[in-house]
C-alpha positions as CSV (number, residue, x, y, z in Angstrom):
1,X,-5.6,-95.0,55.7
2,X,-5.4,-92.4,58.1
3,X,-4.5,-92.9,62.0
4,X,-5.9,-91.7,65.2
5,X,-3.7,-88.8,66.4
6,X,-4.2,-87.8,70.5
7,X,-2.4,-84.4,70.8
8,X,0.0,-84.1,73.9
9,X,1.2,-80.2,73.6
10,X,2.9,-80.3,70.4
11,X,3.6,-84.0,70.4
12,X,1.1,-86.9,69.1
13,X,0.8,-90.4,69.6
14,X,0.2,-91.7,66.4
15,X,-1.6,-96.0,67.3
16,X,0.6,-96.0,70.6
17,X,4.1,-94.6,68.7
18,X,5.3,-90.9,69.9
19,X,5.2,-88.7,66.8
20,X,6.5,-84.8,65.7
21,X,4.1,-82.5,63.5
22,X,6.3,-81.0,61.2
23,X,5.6,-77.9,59.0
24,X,7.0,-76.1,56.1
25,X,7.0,-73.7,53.2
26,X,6.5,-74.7,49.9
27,X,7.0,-72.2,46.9
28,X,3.4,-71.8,44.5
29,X,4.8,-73.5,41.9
30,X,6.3,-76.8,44.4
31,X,3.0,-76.8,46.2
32,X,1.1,-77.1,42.5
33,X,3.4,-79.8,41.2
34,X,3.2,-81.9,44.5
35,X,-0.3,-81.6,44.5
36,X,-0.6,-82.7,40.9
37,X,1.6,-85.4,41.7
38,X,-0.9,-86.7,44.6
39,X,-3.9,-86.4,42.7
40,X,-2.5,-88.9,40.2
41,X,-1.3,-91.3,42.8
42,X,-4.7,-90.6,44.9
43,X,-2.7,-89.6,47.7
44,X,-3.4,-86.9,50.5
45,X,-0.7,-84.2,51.4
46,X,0.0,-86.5,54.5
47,X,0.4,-89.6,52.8
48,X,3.0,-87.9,50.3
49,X,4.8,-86.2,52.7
50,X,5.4,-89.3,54.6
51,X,6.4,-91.3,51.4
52,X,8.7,-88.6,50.6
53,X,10.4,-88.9,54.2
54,X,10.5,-92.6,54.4
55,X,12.0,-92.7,51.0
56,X,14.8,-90.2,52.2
57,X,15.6,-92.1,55.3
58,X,15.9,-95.3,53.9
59,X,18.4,-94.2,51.1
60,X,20.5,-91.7,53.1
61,X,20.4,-94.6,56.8
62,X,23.1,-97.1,56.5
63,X,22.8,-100.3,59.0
64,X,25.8,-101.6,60.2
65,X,25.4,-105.3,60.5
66,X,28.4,-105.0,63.4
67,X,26.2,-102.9,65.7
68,X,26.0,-104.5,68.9
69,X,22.2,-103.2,69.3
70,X,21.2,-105.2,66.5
71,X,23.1,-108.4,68.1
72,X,21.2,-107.5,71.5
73,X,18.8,-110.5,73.0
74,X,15.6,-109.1,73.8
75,X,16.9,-109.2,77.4
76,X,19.7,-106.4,76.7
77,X,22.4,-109.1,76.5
78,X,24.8,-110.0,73.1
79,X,23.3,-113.3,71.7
């Protein structure tokens, strides 16, 4: 599904959320496999590239269940 993306001088607002473009250099060969790979999954270069990301984040982010943001009321104030 692709979003509605309103340039703002290098940054977009992806459905009301600030995003970063970012761009890279893939080698032939990476940029063949990785397409091969989406076509399979019927997946665009955006879609993959976001899986890939997301994928990283979550494995490399570690909550910590102490963090007094997460035990913040709504209000800005420790439950």
């Amino acid at each position: 599904m692709q979003r509605a993306f309103e340039s703002l001088g290098g940054i977009h607002a992806v459905e009301g959320v600030m995003a970063k473009v970012v761009q890279t250099d893939l080698e032939e060969e990476e940029y063949r496999l990785f397409k091969e790979l989406l076509e399979k999954q019927r997946l665009s270069i955006r879609e993959g590239l976001r899986l890939a990301i997301d994928k990283m984040v979550k494995e490399e982010v570690r909550v910590d269940p102490k963090d007094p943001f997460l035990s913040a009321s709504r209000w800005g104030r420790a439950a």
